[in-house]
N, C-alpha and C positions, 0 to 999 in steps of 0.2 A: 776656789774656782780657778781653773788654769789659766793665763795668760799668755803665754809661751807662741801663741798662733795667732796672737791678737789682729794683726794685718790681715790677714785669712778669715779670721772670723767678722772682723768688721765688714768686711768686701763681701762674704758671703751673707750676711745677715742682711746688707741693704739690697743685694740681688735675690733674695728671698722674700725681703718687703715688698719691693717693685712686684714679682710675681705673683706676690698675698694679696694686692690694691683689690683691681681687677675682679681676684676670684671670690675675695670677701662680699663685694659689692653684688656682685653678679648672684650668689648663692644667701647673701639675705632678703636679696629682692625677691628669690624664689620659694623661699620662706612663709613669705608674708603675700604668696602669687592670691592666697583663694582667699583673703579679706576683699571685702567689694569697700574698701574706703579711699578716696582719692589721695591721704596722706599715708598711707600702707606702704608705696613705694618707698619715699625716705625712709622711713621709719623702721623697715627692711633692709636697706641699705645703712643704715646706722647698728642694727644691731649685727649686721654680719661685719665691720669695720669690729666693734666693741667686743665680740668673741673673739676674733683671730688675734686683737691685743692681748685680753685678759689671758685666754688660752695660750697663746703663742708666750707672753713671759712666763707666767708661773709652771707652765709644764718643765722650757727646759729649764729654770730655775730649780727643781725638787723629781726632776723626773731622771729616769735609767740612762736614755740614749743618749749621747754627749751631742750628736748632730741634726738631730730631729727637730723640725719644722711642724708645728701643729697650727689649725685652725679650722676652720669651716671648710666638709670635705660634702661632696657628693651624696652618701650614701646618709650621712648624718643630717642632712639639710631635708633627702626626703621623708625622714620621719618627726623631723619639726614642722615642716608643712601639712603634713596629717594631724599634728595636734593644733598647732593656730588655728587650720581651718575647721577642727571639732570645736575649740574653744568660742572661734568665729559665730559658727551657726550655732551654737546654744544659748548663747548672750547677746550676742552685737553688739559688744562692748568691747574698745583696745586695750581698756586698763583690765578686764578680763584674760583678756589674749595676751598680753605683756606680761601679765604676771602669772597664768599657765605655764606659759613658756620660758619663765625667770624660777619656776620652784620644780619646770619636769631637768632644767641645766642643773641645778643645785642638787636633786635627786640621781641624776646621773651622774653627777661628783663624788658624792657620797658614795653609791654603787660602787663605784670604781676605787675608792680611795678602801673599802671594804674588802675587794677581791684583789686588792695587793696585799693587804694585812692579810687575808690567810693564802695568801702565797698559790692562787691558783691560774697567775698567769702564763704557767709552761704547759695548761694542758689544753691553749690555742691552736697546739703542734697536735693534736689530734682531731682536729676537723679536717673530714674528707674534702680532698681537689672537687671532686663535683658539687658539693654542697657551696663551695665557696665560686666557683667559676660560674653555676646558674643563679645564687644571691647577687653577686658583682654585676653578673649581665644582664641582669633583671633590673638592677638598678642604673645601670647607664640605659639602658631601654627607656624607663622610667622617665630620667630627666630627661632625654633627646623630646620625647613624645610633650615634656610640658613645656620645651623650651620653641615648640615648633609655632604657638600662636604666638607670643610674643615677637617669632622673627616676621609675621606676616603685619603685627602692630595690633593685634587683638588680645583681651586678657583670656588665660589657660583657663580652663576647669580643671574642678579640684580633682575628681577618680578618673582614675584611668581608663576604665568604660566610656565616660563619656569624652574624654580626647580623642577616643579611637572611634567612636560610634558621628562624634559630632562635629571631627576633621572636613568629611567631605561638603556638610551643609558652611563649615568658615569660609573653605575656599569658592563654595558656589557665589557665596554673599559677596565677596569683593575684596581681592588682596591688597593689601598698601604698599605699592613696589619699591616705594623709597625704602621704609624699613626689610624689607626681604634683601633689596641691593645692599645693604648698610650690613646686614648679618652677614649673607655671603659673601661680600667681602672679607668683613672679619676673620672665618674661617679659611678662606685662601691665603690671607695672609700668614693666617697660625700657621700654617701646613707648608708654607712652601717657603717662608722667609728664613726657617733654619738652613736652606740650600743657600744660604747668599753668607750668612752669617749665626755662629749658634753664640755669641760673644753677647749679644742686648735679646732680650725676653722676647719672643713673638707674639703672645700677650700683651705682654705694655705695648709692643710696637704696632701691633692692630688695635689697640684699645684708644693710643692718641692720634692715629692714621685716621681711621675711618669717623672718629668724634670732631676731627677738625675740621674735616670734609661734610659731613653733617650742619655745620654749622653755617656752610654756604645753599644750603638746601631750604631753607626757611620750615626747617622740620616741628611739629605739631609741639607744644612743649608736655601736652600727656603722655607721648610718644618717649620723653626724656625722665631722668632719675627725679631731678628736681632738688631744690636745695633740703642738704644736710646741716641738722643743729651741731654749732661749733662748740666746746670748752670740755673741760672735765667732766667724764661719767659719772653722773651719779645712781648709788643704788639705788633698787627697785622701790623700795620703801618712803625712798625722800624725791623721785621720780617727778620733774613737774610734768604738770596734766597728766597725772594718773592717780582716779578716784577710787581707795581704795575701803570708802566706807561701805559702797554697793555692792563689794563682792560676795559672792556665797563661798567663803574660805574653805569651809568640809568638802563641799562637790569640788572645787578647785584644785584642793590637796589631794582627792581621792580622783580625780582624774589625769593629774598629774605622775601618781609618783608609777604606773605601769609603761608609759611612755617612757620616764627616768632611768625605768629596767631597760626597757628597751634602747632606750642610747648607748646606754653603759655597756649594755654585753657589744654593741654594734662596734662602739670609739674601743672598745677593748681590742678585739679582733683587729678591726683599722689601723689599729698603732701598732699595734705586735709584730703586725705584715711588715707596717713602716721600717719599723725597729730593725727586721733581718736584715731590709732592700738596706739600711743603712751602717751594718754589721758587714755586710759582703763588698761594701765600697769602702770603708773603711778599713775594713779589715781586722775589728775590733769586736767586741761581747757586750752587748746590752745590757742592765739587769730590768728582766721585764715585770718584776712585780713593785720595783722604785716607778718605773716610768709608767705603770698602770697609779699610784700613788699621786704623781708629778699630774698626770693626765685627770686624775680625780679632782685636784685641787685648780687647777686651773678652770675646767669645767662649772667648779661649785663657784668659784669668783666670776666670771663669766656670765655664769645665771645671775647672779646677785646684783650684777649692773646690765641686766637685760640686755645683755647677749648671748647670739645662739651656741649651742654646744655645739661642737667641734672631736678634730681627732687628729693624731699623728696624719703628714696627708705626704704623700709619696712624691708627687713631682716637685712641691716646694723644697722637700728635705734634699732631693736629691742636685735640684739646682744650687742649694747652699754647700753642700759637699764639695759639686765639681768647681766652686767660685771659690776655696777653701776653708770654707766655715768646719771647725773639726771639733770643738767644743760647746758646752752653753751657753755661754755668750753668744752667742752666733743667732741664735733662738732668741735672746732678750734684747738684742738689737733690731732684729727683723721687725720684735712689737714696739718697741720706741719709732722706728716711722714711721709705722702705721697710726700710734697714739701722735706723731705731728700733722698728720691728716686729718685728725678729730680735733686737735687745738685751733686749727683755722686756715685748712686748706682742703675745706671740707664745701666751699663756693665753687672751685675747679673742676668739682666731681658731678656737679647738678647738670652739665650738658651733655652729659655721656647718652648715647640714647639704649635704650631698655633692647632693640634689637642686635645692638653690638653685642649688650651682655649675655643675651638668649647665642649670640654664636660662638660666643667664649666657651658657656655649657654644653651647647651642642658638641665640641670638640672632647671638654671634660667626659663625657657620657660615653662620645663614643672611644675615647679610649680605655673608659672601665669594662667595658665589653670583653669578654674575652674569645675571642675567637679561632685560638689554636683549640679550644675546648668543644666549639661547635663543629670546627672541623674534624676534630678527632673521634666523632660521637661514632660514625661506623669503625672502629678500628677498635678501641674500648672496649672492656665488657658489657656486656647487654646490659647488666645491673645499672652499672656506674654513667650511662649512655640513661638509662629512665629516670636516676636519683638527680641528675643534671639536669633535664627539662622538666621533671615535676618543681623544681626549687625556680627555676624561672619562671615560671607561668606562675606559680602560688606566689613568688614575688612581683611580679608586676601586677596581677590582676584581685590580690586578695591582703595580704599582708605582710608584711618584710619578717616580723620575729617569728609569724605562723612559718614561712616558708624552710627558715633555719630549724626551726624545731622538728616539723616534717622532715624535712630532708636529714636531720640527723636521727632518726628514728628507723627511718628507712633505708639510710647508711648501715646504720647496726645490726639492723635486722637480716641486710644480705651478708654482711661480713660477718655475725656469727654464724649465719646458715653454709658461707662457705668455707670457717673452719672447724664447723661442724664435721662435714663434710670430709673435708681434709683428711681428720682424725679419724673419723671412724674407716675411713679408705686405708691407712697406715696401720692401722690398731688390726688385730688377727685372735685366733684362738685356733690352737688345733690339739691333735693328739699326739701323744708321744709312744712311740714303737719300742719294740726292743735291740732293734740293732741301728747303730750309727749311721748306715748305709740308708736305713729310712724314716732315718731323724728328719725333720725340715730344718730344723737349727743345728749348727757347727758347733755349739758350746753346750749343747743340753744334753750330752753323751745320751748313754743305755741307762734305759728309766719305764721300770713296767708298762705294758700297756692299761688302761683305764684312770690313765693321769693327764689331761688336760691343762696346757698350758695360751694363757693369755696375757697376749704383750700389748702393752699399751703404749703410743707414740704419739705424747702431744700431752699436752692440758685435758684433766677431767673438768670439765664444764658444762654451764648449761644447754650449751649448743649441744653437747654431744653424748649429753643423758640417755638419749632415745637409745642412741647407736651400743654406745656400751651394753644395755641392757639388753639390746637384740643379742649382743656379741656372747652375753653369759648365758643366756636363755636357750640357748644355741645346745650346749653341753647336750649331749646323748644321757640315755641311761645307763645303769648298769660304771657311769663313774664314780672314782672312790676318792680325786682329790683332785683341787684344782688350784694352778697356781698363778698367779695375778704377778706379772712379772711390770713394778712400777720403776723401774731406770731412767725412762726418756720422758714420765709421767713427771715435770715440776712443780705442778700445780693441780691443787683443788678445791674448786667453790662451794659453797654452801651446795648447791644443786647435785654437782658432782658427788659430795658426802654423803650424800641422804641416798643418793642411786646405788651407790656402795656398799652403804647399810643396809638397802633391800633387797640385792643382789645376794649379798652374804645369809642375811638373814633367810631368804629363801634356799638357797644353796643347805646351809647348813640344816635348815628344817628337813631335808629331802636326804639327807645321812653324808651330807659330801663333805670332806675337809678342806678347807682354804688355806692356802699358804701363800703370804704375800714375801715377796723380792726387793730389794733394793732399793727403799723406799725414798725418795729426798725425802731433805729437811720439814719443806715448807707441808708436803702432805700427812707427813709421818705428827707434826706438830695438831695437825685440825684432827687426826683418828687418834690422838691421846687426849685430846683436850676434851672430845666428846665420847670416850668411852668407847670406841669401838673396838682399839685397841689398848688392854686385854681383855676387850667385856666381851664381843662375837667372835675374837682373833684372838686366840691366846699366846702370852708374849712367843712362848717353845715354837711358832706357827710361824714368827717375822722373822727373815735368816737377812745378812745383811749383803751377799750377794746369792745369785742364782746355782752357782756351782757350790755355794753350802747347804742349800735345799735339795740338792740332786743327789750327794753325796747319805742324806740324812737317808732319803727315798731309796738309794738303791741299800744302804746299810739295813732297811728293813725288807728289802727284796731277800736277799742272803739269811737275814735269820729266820 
């Protein structure tokens, strides 16, 4: 482990802690928002202190990024609040819900620790901008809308239907001004303090501002966090007050580990993003299947001492950067504060009140919004303008993994229909004359007429099965050969082959001879492998460029 930057990373690591407190706190209380038990607060507030430790060391401990900051993020809090509060209402029980949400963390570890052993975290860089910018804003949507009762001093509903459906009857009933004053503070502060100084967190600095001032207010103490238990974590198993004889362990485990998917693909994504934002500051290369790894084990430790799963999370990493945190250490400092917050400075945190932290998130949320992306929605193609607000809407109002799997389905769908498209617009066939003068091609000299040449320009694909086969289909009668000129053709799929083979095979049924051109490697390899060539093609039939098929053609013109 490097040392080299230790000053740097120490100063960054405790200016990363300082900004971890806060958002730990604030996002395990939102966790545990749709349990109706009056100790759900702490106890929400404890487990998101307890992930961003466990998470925050052992990631960068074994993970890729050297600068990366991980813990309890946004997007990762709203799909643990969907499992507690399933776990919640099937049981009413916390040693239920504790340990739900201790083996869906441990499943997500795993997940993750799985898809860096086979090496598939480069192909994060193939999720469309839309799918990611209506996920993202759907989930800062998401949290603003939960975080909005808390700042009036009333507890959230758990679905988003009913926040939006049962907002207007909270406010008819009677706002609690103190706490509404005490959040919008908070966020004026966040917002407007980096203009005085960006040198101390705006966070911590509304977070001890408006908590102190709270305190001269004779504020509700329901309204507050409430004391958090002090000392070493213990795992899930040896957990006091958590009865784990009543559990129904099958349903547990089998409700658990689809969530566990669900984290994993989510903190996957989440950190990868991190990973770049912290590659382009640094100016350095991540290895992103170590830090999906790092990110795995962190996670499965994490669950194990009942706390919430987490992810690389962008503002902390970047605050440790510009503070110059350049290493891992940086990352296993950040969680030693935070673990001296759990040893017993865990009394100072019980006055915070719950509408401060609703406007900490309120800010969080609304800065995962993205909004160059809404703005952009008329400028875009229509396609990528519809796959961006179907992923919003199916994310806030239905389900976070449903909405990414739609939206990348419906990403593919228009993006092979428009290199479909493409290809069959580029791709041609025509006929070849006898004189040069009304050749259509420069290189295909004097070559009988009833010879039919088709150029293919692009990938033979499933997209573009249709079109090819209109394109041979095409051929008049009264032709005696046709030549399938593959040059600019690199590629062919399964789909592609079998269109070829029917293509030919009809061709040839009908008395036409096929002669294929310049074949690459990678196609030439799939028509030997299955026969096609020399089974419908015979080898005398494949020339290896186009002007030795022309040459062959007009040598039987002349005899």
């Amino acid at each position: 482990m490097k040392t080299s930057n230790f000053k740097g990373d120490l100063f960054g690591g405790i200016t990363a802690g300082i900004v971890a407190l806060p958002l730990a706190l604030a996002f395990g209380i939102q966790a545990f928002g749709g349990i109706d038990d009056p100790s759900a607060t702490s106890i929400g507030a404890l487990a998101g202190l307890v992930g961003a430790t466990m998470l925050g060391f052992f990631a960068s401990l074994f993970g890729g990024t050297h600068s990366q900051i991980s813990g309890p993020t946004g997007p990762m809090t709203v799909i643990t609040a969907s499992l507690v509060s399933a776990a919640w209402a099937s049981s009413g029980s916390l040693s239920t819900v504790l340990v739900s949400m201790s083996l869906a963390g441990m499943f997500c570890g795993l997940f993750q620790i799985l898809f860096g052993v086979m090496k598939i975290g480069k192909y994060v860089r193939y999720i469309p901008s839309p799918v990611l910018s209506g996920f993202m804003s759907g989930i800062g949507v998401i949290i603003i809308l939960q975080q909005l009762y808390p700042l009036m001093g009333m507890k959230s509903p758990v679905l988003v239907v009913d926040m939006v459906a049962g907002f207007p009857k909270a406010v008819a009933s009677g706002v609690s001004l103190v706490p509404v004053a005490l959040g919008l503070g908070t966020v004026a502060i966040i917002q407007l303090f980096p203009k005085v100084t960006k040198k101390i967190p705006s966070t911590l600095v509304a977070l001890v501002v408006m908590t102190v001032i709270s305190l001269y207010l004779d504020l509700d103490e329901k309204l507050m966090i409430g004391s958090i238990p002090s000392g070493v974590p213990m795992p899930i198993f040896f957990k006091e007050g958590i009865s784990l004889g009543g559990i129904d362990w099958k349903t547990v485990i089998e409700a658990s580990v689809i969530p566990g998917l669900t984290l994993s693909c989510l903190g996957s994504i989440d950190t990868l993003l991190t990973s770049v934002v912290a590659d382009n500051i640094t100016k350095t290369k991540h290895d992103s299947n170590q830090e999906l790894i790092g990110q795995g084990i962190g996670n499965a430790v994490a669950g194990l001492f009942c706390g919430i799963a987490g992810a690389g999370a962008t503002m902390r990493t970047v605050v440790n950067v510009r503070s110059g945190g350049r290493n891992k250490i940086s990352g296993m400092i950040h969680s030693l504060m935070l673990l001296s917050i759990l040893l017993g400075l865990g009394s100072l945190v019980k006055y915070v009140p719950l509408s401060v932290l609703a406007g900490i998130l309120i800010t969080v949320g609304w800065g995962i919004i993205d909004f160059r992306g809404f703005k952009d929605l008329v400028k875009v193609p229509r396609a990528d303008a519809v796959v961006l607000m179907i992923v919003f809407l199916v994310t806030v109002f239905v389900d976070l993994l449903t909405a990414v799997a739609i939206g990348m389905v419906v990403a593919c769908v228009v993006f092979m229909k428009n290199m479909g498209d493409i290809v069959e617009a580029s791709s041609d066939i025509s006929s070849m004359k006898s004189s040069d003068a009304e050749s259509p091609w420069e290189d295909e000299g004097e070559i009988p007429q009833g010879i039919f040449v088709a150029r293919l320009r692009g990938p033979l694909f499933f997209g573009y099965v249709t079109g090819f086969k209109n394109m041979l289909n095409s051929v008049p009668e009264g032709t005696r050969t046709v030549i399938i000129r593959m040059k600019r053709c690199a590629y062919v799929d399964q789909s592609g082959l079998y269109a070829m083979e029917d293509v030919i095979r009809d061709l040839t049924a009908s008395g036409v001879e096929v002669m294929l051109t310049a074949v690459p490697q990678q196609p030439m390899t799939m028509l030997r492998n299955t026969r096609l060539v020399p089974g419908l093609v015979p080898e005398s039939n494949v020339y290896a460029s186009f002007e030795d098929c022309a040459e062959v053609l007009r040598s039987r013109a002349v005899s």
